[in-house]
N, C-alpha and C positions, 0 to 999 in steps of 0.2 A: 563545606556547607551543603553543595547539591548532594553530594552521598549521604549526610546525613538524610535529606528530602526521600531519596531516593527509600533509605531503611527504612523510614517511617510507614511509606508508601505501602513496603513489604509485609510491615507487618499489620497495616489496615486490611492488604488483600486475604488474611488470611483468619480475621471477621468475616466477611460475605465477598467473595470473591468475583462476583459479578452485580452489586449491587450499586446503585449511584454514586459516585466518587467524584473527591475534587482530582482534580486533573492536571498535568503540566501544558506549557502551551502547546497546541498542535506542532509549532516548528522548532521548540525544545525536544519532543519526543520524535521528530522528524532525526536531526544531530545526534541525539543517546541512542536512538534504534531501539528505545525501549518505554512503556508506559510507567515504569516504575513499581510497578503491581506485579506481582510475583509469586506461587504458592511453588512449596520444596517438598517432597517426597526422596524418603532414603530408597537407596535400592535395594537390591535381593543379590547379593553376589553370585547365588547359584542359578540364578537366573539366565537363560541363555537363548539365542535363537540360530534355529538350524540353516545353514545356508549351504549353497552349489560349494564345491571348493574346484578350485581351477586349477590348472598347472600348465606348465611349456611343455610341449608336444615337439622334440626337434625335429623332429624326423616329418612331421606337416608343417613345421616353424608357426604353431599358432597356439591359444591358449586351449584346452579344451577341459573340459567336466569330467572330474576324477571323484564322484561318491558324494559326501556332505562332509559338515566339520559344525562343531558348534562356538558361537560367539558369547561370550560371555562379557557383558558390564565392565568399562574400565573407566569407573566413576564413580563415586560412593551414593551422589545425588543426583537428582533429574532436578529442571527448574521448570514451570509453565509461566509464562506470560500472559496476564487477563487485560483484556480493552474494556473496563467496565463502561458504564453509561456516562456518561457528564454532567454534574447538575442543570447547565443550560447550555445547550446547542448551537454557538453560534457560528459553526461552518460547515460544510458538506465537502467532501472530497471524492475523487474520481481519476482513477490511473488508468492510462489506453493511450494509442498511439499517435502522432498528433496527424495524420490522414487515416480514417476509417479504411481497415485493410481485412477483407473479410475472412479471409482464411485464420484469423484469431479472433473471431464471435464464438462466442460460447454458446454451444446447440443447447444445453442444458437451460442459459440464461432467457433467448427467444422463447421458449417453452411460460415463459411467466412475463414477461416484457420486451420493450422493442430495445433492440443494442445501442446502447450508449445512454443509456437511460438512470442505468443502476450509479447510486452516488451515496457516501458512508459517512458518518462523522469523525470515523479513526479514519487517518491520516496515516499509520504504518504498513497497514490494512490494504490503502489505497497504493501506497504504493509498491506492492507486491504486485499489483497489477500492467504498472507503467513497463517495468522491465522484467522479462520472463524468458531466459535464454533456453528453457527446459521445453519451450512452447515453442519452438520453429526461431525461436532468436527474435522474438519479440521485442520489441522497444532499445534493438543495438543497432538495425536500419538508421544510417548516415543519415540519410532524407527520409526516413519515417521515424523519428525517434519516441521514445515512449514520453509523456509528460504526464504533469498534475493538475486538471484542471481544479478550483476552489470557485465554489459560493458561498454567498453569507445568507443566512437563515433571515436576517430582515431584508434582505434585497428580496428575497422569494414571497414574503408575507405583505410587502408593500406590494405587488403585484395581485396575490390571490392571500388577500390576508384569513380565507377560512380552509389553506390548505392544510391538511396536515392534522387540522385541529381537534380531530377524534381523539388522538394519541396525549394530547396535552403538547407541552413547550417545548420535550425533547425529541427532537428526529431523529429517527433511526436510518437502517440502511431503507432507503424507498427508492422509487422509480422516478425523475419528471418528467412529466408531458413535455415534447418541444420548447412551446413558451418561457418556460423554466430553468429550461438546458440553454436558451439562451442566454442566459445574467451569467452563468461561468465565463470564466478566465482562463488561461493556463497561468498558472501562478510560478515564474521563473524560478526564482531563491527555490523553494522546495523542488524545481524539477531537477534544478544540478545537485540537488544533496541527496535525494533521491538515484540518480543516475550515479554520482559515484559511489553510493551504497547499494546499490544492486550490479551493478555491471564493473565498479572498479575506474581508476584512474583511467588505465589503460585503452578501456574501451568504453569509456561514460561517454568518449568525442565530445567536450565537453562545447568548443566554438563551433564545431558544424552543428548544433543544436542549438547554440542561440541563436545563428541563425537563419534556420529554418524557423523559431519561434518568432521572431522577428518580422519575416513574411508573414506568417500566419493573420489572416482578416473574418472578421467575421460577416455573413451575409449580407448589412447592413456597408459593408466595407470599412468598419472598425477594426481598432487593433485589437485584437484575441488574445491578449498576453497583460500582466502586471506583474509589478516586481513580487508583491505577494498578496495583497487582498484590496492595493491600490496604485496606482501613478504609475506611468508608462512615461514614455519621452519627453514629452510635457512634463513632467516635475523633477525632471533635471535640473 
């Protein structure tokens, strides 16, 4: 049944590929690692790309650069992934480390807003962010671990109900002001699923991360954590 879901999906995305879509839930496409949407390009088998070629050097015992070689396709298809829009927005997601650790601010991001600000309605999206071992080992910190914070688009609109509202009902990636960033969560259920899809069993540390989320309070001296968009300890 969900593979059926899944083809359907496919062959919607390849009507308009980026235009409003129904959607799976944020924490079904969290589990698949995939939105479902899909467009397929065959390849060029003669197509190739030049690269260094390497070789063992015995005699320095190391690798070193011997010329080029070329790479050719070993795959008849490419697939791309589209996160089209959602007909209605009702969460915001946000992947970063769960203590602001500045040497993983993105100079690019300051350039256009304050850090920690930026928050998306994809959910796969976000969680590219959480864990980035390509980036100094980001979000694999025992005691800094990467998480997912969530809001909900009406907690934000009961607050400042004319945010946003240029755009109409669906929120895109924006920035919020403090006050705003306040209503997130980290949202646990998606940060381990997230964490063992980016980093792996092995190094997800899946119990020193809950509890470090665990400790986690917010300014007000709240807990800073739900299982996913509600109930902490209390609804045990």
């Amino acid at each position: 049944m969900f593979k059926g879901i899944l083809q359907l999906f496919a062959k919607e995305a390849l009507k308009d590929p980026f235009g409003v879509k129904k959607r799976l839930p944020a924490l079904m496409e969290l589990i698949t690692g995939t939105t479902g949407y899909h467009t397929k390009r065959k390849i060029d088998p003669t197509e190739f790309v030049e690269m260094p070629k390497w070789v063992w050097d015995s005699a320095s015992s190391k690798m070193v650069k011997k010329g080029t070689q070329k790479v050719y396709p070993n795959k008849k298809w490419s697939y791309m992934m589209h996160e089209p829009k959602r007909k209605t927005t009702k969460e915001l997601w946000r992947g970063e480390t769960i203590h602001p650790d500045e040497q993983y601010i993105s100079k690019a991001g300051i350039e256009h807003a304050e850090p920690g600000s930026w928050y998306s309605p994809n959910v796969l999206e976000s969680m590219n962010y959480a864990v980035r071992p390509w980036k100094g080992g980001m979000g694999n910190e025992i005691t800094n671990p990467g998480i997912l914070r969530n809001i909900k688009s009406s907690d934000i609109h009961k607050v400042d109900p004319n945010f946003n509202v240029e755009r109409g009902k669906i929120l895109d990636h924006i920035n919020l002001p403090p006050n705003l960033q306040e209503l997130s969560h980290i949202s646990l259920i998606p940060t381990l699923i997230a964490r063992l899809r980016g980093a792996g069993l092995k190094e997800a540390h899946i119990l020193s991360t809950i509890k470090e989320i665990l400790k986690k309070k917010k300014p007000s001296g709240a807990a800073d954590w739900k299982f996913y968009k509600r109930g902490g300890i209390a609804s045990l």
